[in-house]
C-alpha positions as CSV (number, residue, x, y, z in Angstrom):
1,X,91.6,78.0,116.1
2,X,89.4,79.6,112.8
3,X,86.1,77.6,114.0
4,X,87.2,78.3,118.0
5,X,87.4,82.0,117.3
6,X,84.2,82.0,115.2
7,X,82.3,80.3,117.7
8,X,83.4,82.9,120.5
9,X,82.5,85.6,118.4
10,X,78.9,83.9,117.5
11,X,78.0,83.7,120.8
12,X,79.0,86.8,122.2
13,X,79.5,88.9,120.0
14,X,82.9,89.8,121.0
15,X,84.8,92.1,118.0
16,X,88.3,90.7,119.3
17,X,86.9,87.1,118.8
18,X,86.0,88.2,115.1
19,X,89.3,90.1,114.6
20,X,91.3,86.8,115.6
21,X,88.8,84.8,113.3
22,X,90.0,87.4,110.2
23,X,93.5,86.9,110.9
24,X,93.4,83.4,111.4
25,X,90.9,82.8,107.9
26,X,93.6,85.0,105.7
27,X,96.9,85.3,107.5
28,X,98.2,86.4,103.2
29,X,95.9,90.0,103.7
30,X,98.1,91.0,106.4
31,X,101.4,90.9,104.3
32,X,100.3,93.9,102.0
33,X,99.5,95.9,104.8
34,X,102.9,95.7,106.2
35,X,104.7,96.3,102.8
36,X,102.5,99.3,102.8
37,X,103.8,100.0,106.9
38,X,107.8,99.6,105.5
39,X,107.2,102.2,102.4
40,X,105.4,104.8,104.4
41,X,108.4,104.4,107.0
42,X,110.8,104.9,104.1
43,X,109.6,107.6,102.9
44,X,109.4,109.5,106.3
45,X,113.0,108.9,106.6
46,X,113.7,109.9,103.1
């Protein structure tokens, strides 16, 4: 799927290609982000 994705993107140009590409290559970046989504949500309750 990684070297599918970048091979769209490569030859288009398409960002959405390259957005699947990132979150294929380093599915682990996204977890931080969404412990940072459940704080902020915490606190706005709080």
């Amino acid at each position: 799927m990684r070297d599918f994705s970048w091979n769209v993107f490569a030859n288009s140009g398409d960002v959405d290609a390259y957005m699947l590409y990132k979150e294929v290559s380093d599915p682990s970046e996204k977890e931080p982000l969404a412990q940072n989504e459940m704080i902020l949500e915490e606190e706005a309750i709080i």
